[in-house]
VOLUM-486456 format. One line per field, with one value per atom (N, C-alpha, C): residue in one letter; residue number from 0; atom name; z, y, x. Coordinates in nm, 4 decimals, always signed. Last residue first. Layout:
sepa <- (A,...);
zado <- (NUM,...);
bavex <- (CA,...);
c3 <- (Z,...);
c2 <- (Y,...);
c1 <- (X,...);
# end
This chain:
sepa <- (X,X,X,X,X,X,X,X,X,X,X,X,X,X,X,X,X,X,X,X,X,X,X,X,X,X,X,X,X,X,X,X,X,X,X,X,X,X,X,X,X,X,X,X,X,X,X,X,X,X,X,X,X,X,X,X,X,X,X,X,X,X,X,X,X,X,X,X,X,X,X,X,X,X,X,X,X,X,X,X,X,X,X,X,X,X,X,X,X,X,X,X,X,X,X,X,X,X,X,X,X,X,X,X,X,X,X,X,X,X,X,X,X,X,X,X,X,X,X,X,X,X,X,X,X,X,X,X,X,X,X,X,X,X,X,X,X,X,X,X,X,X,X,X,X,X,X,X,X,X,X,X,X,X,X,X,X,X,X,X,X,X,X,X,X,X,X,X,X,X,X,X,X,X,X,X,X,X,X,X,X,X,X,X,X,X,X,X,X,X,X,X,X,X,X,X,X,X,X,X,X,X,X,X,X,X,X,X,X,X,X,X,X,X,X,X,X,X,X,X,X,X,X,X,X,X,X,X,X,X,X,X,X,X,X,X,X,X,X,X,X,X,X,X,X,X,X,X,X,X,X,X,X,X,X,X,X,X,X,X,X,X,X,X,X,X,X,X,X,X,X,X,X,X,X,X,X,X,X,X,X,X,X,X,X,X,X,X,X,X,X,X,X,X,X,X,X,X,X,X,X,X,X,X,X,X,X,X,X,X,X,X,X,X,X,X,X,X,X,X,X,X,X,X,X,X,X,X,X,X,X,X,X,X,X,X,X,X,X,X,X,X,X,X,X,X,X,X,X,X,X,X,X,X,X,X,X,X,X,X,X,X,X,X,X,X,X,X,X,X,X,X,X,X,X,X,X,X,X,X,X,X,X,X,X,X,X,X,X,X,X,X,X,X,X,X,X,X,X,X,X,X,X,X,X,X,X,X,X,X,X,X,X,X,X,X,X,X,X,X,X,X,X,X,X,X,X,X,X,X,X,X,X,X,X,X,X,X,X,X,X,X,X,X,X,X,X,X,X,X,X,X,X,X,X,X,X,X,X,X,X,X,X,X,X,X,X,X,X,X,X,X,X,X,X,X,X,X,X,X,X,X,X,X,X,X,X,X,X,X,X,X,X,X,X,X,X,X,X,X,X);
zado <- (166,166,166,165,165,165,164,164,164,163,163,163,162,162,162,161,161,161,160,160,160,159,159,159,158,158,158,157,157,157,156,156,156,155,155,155,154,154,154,153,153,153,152,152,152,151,151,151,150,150,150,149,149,149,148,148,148,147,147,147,146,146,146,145,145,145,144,144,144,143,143,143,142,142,142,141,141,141,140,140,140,139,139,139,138,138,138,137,137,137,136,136,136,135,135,135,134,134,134,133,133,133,132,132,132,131,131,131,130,130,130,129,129,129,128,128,128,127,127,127,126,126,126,125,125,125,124,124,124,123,123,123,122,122,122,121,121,121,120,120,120,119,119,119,118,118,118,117,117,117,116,116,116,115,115,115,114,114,114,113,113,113,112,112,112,111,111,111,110,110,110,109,109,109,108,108,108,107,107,107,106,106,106,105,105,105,104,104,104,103,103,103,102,102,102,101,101,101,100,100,100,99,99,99,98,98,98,97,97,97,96,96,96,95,95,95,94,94,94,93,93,93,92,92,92,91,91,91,90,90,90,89,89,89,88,88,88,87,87,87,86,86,86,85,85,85,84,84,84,83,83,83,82,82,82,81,81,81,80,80,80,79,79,79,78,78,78,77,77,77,76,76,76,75,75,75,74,74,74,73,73,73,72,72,72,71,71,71,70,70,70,69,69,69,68,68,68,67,67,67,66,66,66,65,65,65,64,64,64,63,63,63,62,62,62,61,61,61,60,60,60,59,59,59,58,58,58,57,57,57,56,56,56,55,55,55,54,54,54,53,53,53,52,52,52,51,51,51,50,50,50,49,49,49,48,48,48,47,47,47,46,46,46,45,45,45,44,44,44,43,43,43,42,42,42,41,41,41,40,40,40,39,39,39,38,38,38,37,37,37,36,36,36,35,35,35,34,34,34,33,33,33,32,32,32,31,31,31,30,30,30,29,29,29,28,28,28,27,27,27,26,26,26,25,25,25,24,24,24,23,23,23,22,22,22,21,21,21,20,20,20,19,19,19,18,18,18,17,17,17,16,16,16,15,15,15,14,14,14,13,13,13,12,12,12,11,11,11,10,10,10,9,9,9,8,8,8,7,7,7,6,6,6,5,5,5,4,4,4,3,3,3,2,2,2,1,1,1,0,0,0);
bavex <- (N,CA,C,N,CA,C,N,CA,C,N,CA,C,N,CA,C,N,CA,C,N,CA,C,N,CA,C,N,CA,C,N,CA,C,N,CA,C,N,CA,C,N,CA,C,N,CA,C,N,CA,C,N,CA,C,N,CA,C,N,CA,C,N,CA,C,N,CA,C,N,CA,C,N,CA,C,N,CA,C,N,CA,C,N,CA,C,N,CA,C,N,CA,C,N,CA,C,N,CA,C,N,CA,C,N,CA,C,N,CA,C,N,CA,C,N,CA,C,N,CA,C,N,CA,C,N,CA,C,N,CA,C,N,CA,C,N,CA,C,N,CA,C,N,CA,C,N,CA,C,N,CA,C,N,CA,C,N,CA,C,N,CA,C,N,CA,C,N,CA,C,N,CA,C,N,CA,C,N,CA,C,N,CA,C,N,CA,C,N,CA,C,N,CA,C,N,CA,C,N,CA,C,N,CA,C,N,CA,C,N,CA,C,N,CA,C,N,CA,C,N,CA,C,N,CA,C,N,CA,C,N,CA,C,N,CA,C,N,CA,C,N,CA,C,N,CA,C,N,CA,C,N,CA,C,N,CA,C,N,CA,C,N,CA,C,N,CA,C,N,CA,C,N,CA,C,N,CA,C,N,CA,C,N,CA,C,N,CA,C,N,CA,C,N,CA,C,N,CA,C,N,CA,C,N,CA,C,N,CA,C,N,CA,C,N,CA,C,N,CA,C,N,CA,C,N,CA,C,N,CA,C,N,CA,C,N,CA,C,N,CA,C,N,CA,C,N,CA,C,N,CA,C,N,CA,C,N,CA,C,N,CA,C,N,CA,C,N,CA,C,N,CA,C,N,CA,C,N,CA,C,N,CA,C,N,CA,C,N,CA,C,N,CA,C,N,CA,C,N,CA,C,N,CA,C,N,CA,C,N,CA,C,N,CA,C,N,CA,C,N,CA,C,N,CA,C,N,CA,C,N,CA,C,N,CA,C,N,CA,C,N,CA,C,N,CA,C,N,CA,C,N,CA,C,N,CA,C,N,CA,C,N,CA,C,N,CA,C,N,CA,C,N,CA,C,N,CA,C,N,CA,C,N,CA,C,N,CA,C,N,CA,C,N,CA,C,N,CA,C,N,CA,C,N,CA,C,N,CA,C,N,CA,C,N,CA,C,N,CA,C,N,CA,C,N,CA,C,N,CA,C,N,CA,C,N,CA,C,N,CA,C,N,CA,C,N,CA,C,N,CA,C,N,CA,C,N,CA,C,N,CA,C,N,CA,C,N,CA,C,N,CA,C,N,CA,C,N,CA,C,N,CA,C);
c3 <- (+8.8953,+8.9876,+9.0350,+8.6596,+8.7889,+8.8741,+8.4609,+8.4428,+8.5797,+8.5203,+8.4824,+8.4847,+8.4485,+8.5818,+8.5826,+8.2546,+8.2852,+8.4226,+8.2141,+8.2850,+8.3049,+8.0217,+8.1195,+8.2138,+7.7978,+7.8902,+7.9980,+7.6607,+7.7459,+7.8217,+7.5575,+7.6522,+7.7517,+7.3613,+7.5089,+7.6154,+7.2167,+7.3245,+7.4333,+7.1401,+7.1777,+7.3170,+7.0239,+7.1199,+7.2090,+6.8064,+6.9004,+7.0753,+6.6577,+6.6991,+6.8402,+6.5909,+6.6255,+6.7248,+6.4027,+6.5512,+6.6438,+6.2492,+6.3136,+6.4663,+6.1116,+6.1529,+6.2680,+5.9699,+6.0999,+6.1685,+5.8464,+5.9940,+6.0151,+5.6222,+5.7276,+5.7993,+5.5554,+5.6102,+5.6608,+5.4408,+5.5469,+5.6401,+5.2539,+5.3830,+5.4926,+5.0704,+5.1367,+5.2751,+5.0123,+5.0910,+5.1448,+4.8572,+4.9570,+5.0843,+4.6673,+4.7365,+4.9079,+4.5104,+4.5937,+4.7214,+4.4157,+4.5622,+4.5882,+4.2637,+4.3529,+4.5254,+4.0756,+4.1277,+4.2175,+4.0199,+4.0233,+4.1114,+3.9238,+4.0186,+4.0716,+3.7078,+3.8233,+3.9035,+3.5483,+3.5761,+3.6853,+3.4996,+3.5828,+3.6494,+3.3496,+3.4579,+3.6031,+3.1051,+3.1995,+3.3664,+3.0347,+3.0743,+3.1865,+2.9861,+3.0950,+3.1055,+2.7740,+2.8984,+2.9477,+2.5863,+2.6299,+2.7759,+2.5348,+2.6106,+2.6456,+2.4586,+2.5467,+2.6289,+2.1980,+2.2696,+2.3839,+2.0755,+2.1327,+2.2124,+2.0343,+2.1461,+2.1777,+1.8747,+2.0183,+2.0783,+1.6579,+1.7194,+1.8849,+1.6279,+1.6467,+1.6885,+1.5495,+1.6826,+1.7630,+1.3283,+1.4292,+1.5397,+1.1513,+1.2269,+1.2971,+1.1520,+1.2360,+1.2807,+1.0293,+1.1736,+1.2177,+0.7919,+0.8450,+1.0212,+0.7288,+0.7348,+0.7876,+0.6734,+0.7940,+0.7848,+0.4582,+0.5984,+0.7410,+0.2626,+0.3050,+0.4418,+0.2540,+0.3100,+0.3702,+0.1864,+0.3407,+0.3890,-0.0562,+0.0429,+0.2297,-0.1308,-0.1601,-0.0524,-0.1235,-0.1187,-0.0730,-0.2921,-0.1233,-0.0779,-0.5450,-0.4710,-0.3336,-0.5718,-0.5672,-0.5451,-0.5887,-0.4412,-0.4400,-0.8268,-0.6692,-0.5914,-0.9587,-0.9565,-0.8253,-1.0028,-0.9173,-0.8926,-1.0394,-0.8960,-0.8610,-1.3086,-1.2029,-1.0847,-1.3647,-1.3455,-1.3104,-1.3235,-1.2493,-1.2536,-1.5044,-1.3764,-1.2943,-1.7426,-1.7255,-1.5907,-1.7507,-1.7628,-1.6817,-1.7550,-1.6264,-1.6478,-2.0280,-1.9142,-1.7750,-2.1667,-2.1456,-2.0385,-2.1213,-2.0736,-2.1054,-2.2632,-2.0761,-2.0453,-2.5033,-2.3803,-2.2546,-2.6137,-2.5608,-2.5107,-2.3890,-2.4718,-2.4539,-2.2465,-2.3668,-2.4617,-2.0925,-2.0512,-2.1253,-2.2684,-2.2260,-2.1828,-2.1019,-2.1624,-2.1570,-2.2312,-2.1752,-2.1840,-2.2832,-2.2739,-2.1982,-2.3025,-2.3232,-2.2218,-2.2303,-2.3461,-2.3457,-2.0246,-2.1559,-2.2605,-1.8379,-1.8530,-1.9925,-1.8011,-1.7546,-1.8005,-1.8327,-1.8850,-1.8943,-1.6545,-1.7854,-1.8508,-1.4009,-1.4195,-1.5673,-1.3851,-1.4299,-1.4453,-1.4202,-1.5251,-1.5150,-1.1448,-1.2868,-1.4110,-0.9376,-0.9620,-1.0849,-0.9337,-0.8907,-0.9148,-1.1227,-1.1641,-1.1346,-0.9922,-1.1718,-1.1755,-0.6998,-0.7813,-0.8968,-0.7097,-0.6881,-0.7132,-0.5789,-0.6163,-0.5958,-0.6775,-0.5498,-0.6111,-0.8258,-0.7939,-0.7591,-0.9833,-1.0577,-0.9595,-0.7796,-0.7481,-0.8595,-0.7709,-0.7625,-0.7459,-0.6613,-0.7046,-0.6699,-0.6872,-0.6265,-0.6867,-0.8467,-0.9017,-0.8286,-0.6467,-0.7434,-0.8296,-0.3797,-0.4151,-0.5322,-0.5161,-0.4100,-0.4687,-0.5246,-0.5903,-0.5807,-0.2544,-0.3543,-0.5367,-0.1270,-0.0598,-0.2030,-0.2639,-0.2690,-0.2159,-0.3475,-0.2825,-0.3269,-0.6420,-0.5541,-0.4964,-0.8259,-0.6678,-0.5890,-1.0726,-1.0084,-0.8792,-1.2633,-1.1760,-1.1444,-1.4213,-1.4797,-1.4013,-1.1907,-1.2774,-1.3967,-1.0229,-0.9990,-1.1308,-1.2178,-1.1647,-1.1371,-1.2321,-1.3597,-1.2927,-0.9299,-0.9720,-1.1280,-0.9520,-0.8679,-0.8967,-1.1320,-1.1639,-1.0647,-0.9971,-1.1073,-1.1019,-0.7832,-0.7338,-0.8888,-0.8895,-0.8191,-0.7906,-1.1869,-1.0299,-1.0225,-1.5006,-1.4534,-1.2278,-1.7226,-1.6059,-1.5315,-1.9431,-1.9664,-1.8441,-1.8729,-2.0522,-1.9921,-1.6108,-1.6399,-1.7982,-1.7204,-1.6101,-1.6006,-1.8612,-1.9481,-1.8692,-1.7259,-1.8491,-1.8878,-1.5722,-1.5056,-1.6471,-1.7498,-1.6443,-1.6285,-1.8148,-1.9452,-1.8593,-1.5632,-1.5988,-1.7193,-1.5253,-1.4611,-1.5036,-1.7903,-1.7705,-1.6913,-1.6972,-1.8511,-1.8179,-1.4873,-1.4579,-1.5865,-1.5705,-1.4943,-1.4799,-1.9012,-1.8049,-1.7129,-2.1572,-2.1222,-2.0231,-2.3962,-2.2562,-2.2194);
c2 <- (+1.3756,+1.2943,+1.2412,+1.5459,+1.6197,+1.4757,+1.4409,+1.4790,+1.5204,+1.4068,+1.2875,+1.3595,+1.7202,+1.6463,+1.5001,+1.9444,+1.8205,+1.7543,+2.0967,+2.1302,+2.0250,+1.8997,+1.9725,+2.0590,+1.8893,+1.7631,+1.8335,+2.1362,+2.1043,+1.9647,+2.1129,+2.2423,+2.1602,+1.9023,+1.8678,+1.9541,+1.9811,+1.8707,+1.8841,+2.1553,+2.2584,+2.1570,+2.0502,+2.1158,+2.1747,+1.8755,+1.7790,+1.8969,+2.1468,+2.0484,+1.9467,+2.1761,+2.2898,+2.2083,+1.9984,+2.0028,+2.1118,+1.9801,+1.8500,+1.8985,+2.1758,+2.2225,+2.1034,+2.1393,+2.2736,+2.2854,+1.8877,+1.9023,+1.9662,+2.0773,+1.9625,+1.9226,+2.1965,+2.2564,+2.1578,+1.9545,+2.0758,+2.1574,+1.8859,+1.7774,+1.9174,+2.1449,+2.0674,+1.9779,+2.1619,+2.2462,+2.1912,+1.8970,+1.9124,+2.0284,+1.9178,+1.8132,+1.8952,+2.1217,+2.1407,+2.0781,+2.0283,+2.0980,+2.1153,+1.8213,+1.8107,+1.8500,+1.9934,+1.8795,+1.8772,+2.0406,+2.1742,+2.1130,+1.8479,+1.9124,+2.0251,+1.8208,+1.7160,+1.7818,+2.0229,+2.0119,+1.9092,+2.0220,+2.1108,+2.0793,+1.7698,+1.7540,+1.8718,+1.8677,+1.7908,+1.7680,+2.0127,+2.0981,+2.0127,+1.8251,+1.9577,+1.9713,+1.7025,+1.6343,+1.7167,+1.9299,+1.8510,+1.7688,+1.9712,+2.0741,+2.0215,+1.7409,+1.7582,+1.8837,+1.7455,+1.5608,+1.6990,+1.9432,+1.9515,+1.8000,+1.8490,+1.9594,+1.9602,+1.6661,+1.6576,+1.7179,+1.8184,+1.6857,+1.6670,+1.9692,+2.0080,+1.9019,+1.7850,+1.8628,+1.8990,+1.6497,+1.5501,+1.6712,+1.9234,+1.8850,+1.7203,+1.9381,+2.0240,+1.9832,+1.6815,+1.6820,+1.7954,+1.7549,+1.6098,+1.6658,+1.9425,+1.9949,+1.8728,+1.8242,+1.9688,+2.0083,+1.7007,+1.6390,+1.7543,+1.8946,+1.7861,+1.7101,+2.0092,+2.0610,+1.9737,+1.7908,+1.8351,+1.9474,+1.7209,+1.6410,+1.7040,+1.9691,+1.9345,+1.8508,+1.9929,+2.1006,+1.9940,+1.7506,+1.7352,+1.8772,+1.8543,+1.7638,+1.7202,+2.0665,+2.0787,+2.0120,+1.9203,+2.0009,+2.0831,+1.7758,+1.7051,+1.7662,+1.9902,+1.8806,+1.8225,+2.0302,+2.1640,+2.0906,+1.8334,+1.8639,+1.9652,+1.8536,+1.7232,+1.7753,+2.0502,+2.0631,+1.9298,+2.0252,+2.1641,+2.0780,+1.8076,+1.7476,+1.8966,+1.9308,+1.8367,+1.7852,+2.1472,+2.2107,+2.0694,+1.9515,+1.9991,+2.0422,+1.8430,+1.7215,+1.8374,+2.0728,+2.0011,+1.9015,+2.0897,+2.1758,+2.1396,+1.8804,+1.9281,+1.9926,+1.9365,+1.8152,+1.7958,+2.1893,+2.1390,+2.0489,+2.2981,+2.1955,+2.1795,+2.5220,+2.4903,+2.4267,+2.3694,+2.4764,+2.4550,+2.0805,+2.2126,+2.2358,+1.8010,+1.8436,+2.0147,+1.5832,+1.7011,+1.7526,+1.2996,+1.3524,+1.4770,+1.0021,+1.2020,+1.2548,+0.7577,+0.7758,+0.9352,+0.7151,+0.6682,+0.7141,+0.6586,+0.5445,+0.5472,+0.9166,+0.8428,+0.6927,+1.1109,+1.1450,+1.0250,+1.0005,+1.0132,+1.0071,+1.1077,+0.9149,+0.9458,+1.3428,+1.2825,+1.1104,+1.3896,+1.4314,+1.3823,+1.2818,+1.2092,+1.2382,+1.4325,+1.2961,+1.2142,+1.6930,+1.6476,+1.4783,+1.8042,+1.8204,+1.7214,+1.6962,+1.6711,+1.6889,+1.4764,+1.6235,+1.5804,+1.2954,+1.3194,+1.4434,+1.1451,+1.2658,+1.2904,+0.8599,+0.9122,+1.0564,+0.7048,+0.7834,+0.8764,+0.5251,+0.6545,+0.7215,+0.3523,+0.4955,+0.5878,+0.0838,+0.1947,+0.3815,-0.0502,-0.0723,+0.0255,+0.1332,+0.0263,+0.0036,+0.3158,+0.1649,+0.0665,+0.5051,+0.5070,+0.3912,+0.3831,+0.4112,+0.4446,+0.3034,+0.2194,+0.2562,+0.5502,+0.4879,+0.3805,+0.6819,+0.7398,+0.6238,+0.5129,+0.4984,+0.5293,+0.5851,+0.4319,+0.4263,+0.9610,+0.8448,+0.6871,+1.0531,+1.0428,+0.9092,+1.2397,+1.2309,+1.1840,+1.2478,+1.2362,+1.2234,+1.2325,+1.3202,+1.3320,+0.9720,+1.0367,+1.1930,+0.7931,+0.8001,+0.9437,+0.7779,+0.8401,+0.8512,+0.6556,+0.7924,+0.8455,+0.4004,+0.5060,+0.6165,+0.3445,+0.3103,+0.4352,+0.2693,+0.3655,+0.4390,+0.0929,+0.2100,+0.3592,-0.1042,-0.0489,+0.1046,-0.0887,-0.1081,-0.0686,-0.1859,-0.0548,-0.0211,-0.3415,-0.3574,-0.2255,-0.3979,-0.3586,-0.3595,-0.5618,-0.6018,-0.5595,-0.4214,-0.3989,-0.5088,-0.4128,-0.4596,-0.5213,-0.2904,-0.4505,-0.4626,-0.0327,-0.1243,-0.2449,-0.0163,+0.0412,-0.0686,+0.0188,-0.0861,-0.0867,+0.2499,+0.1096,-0.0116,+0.4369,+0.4049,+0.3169,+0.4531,+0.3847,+0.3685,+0.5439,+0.3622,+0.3446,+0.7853,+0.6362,+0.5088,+0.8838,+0.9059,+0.8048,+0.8424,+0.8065,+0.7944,+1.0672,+0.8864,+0.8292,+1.2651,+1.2199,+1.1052,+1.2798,+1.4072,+1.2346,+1.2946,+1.3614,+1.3871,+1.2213,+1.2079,+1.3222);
c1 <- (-3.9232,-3.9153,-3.8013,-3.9163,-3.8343,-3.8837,-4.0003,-3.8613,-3.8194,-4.2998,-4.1765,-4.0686,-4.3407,-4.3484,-4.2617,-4.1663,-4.2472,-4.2579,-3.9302,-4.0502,-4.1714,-3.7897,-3.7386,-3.8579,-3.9418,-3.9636,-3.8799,-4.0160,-4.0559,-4.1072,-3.6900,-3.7507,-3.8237,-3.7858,-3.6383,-3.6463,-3.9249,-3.9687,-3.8806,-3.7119,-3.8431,-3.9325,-3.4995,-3.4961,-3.6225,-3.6773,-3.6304,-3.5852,-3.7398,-3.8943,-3.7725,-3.5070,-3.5713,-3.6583,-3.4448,-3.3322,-3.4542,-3.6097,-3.6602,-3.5379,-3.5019,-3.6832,-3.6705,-3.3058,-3.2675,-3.4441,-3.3632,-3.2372,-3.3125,-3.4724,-3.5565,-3.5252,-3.2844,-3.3855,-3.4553,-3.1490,-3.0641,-3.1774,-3.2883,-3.2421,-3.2318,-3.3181,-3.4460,-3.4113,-3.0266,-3.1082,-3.2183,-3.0154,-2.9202,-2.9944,-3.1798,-3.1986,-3.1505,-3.0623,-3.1983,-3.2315,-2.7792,-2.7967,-2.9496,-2.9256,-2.8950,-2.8293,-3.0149,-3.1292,-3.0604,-2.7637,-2.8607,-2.9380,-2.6049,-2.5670,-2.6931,-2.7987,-2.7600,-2.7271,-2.7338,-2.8927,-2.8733,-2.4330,-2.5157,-2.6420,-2.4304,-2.4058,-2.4245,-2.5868,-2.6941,-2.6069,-2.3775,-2.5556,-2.6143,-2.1951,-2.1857,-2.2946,-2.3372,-2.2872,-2.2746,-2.3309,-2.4565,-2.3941,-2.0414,-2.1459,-2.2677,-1.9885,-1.9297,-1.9796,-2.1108,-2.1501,-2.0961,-1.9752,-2.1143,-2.2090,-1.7116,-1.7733,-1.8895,-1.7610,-1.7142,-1.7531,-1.8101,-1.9127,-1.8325,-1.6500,-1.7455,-1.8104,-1.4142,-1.4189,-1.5554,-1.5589,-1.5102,-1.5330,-1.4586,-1.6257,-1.6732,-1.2140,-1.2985,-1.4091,-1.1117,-1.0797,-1.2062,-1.2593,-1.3175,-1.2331,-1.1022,-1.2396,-1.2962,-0.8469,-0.8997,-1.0241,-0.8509,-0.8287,-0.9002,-0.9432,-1.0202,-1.0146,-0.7231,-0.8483,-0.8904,-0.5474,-0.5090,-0.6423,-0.5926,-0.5972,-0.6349,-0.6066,-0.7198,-0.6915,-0.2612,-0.3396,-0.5047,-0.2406,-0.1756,-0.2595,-0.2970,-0.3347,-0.3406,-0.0904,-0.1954,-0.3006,+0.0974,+0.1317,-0.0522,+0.1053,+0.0905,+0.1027,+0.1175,-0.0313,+0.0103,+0.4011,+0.2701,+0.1607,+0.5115,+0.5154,+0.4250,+0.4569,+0.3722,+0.4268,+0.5314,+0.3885,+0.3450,+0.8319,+0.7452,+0.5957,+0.8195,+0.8896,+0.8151,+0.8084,+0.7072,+0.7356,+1.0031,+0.8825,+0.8400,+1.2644,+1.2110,+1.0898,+1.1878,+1.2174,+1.1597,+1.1980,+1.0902,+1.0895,+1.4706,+1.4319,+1.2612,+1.6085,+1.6374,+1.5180,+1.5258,+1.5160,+1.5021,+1.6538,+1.5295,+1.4605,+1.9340,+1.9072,+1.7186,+2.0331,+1.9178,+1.8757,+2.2494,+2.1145,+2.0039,+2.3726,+2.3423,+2.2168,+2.4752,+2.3669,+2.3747,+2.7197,+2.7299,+2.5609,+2.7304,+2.8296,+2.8086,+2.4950,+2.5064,+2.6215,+2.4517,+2.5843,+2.5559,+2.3237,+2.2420,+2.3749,+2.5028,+2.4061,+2.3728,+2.5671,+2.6561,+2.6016,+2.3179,+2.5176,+2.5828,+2.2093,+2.1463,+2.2705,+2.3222,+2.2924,+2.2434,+2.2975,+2.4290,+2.4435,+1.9883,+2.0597,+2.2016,+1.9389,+1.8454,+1.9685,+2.0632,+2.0693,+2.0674,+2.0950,+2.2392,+2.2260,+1.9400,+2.0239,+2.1447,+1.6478,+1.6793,+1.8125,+1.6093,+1.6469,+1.7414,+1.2960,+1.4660,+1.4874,+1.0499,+1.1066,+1.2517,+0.8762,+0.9980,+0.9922,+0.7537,+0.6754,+0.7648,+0.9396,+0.9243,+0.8638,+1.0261,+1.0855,+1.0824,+0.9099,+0.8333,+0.8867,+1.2232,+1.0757,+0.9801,+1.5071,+1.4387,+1.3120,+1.7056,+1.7085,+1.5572,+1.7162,+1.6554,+1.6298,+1.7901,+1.6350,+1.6280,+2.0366,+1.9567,+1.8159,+2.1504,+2.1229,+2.0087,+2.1280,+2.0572,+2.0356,+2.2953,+2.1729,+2.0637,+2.5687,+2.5128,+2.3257,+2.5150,+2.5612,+2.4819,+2.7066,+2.5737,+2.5892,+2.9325,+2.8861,+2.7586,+3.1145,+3.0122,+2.9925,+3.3126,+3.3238,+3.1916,+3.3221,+3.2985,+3.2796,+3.3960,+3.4961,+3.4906,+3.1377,+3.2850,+3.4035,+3.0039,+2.9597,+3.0702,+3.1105,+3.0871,+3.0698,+3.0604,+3.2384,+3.1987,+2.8365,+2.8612,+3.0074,+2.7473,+2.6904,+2.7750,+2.9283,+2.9397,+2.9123,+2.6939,+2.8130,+2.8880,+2.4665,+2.4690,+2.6234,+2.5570,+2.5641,+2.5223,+2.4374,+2.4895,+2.4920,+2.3241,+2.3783,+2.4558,+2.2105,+2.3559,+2.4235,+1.9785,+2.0117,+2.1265,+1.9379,+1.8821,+1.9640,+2.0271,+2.0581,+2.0729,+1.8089,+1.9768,+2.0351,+1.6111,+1.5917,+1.7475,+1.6288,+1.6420,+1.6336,+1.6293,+1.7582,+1.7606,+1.3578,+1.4698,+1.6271,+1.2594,+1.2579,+1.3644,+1.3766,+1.4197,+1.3713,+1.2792,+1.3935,+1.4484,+1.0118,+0.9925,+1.1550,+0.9850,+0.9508,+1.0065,+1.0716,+1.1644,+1.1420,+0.9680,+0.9482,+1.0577,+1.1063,+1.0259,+0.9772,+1.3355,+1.3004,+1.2073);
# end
């Protein structure tokens, strides 16, 4: 056995040989002073659960004990102990993968941001340059009120001294 996928499928072939139940398999575990639950079986037996990640000691290695006929595995047994080396360096590859993934993810979200931001500082600029155009506007009206109130008081002066006005 060599590394943990190679270990569950000959599980699951033992399984299928032998016709065995999850329900069995579960009843051997206990009998042999085992402990994993019905769920854990479940997924390991299910479809595609070489990818899964179990743990070597409390799952793979007493379903091995118990399935493939190994009675006891020592510490240093060299089996065991290639089984885990090859179970470390696919988990270091996939943490080193998920690594790359997750740059990768974070460098596509940043420069999404950056595009945002700068769609979003261009819209501000121009909504200044609007607002800008548009207080001008605003002063120009205002001053052209305070000239036309000026010009309407000044007639109004002198229609008040006018001859029509006093008849």
């Amino acid at each position: 056995m060599t590394n943990t996928k190679e270990i569950i499928e000959q599980l699951k072939e033992i399984k299928s040989q032998r016709g065995l139940s999850l329900d069995t398999i579960y009843k051997m575990m206990e009998d042999y002073g085992y402990t994993i639950s019905k769920t854990t079986l479940s997924r390991l037996f299910g479809k595609g659960s070489e990818e899964l990640g179990f743990n070597y000691d409390l799952t793979i290695r007493p379903l091995a004990n118990v399935l493939l006929g190994v009675d006891h595995v020592e510490e240093d047994d060299i089996a065991d102990i290639k089984a885990m080396k090859l179970l470390l360096q696919d988990k270091r590859t996939r943490i080193n993968d998920l690594e790359k993934q997750l740059a990768e993810e974070k460098e596509k979200y940043h420069d999404k941001l950056d595009k945002e931001r700068n769609a979003h500082t261009k819209e501000i600029k121009d909504w200044k340059r609007q607002i800008k155009l548009k207080d001008g506007r605003i002063d120009k009206l205002l001053v052209s009120n305070l000239e036309k109130d000026k010009l309407i008081n000044s007639l109004l002066g002198k229609c008040d001294n006018c001859e029509f006005h006093h008849k």
